[in-house]
N, C-alpha and C positions, 0 to 999 in steps of 0.2 A: 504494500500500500504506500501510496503517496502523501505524507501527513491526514490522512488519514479521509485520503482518495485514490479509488478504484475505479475498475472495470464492473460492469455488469457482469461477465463472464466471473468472475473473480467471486463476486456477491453471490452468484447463480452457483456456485462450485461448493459454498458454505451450505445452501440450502437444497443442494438436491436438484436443480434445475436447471433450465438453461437461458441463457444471459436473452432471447429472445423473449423469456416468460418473464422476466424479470421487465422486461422494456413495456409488456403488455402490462405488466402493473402499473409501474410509471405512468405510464398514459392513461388506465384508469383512474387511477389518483390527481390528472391533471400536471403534473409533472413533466410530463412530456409530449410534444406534437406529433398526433396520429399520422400524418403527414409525411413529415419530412423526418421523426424520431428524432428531432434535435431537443433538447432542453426548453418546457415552455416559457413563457411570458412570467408564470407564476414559479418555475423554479430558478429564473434569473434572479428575482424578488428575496428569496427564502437562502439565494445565494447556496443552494445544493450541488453544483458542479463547478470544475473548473475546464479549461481548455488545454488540452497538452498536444506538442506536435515531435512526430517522429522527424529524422534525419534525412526523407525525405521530402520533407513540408506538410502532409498530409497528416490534418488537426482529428483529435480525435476525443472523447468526452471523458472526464472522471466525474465520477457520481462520490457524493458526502459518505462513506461508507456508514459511518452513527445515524446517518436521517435513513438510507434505507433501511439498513437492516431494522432499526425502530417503528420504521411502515411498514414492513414485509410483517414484522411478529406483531402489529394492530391486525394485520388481516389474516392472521391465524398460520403462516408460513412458520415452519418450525426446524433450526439449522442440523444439519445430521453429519456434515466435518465437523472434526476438531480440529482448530488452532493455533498450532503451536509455536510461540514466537521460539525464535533465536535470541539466546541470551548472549550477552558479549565473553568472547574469553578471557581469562587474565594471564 
């Protein structure tokens, strides 16, 4: 994670599903435009994503990973990975 922004794919991998189902929520919720799948009007607002671009210019979305997974587990999605950070060596 990216301070503590993701991928859909990433979110969808915690709960079992796929980063496509995960977009269909987002758009449920308003979140996201059915359209074009860009970040709506109202998650510009809520400041829930950021913009990141690979090394070949091509921008691509991170999602707030604390505000979905906080939406996904309002609408009963329930995570089935477990997590394990990397602690640092000494």
């Amino acid at each position: 994670m990216n301070d503590g922004y993701t991928t859909l794919t990433e979110i969808g991998k915690l709960f079992g599903v796929s980063a496509q189902n995960i977009g269909k929520v987002l758009t449920q919720e308003g979140w996201r435009d059915p359209k074009t799948r860009t970040p709506s009007p109202m998650a510009v607002h809520k400041k829930l994503f950021i913009w990141s671009t690979i090394p070949t210019g091509q921008r691509f979305c991170l999602w707030r990973a604390k505000d979905v997974v906080e939406m996904l587990h309002q609408k009963g999605y329930t995570p089935t990975a477990v997590v394990i950070a990397a602690s640092p060596r000494n």
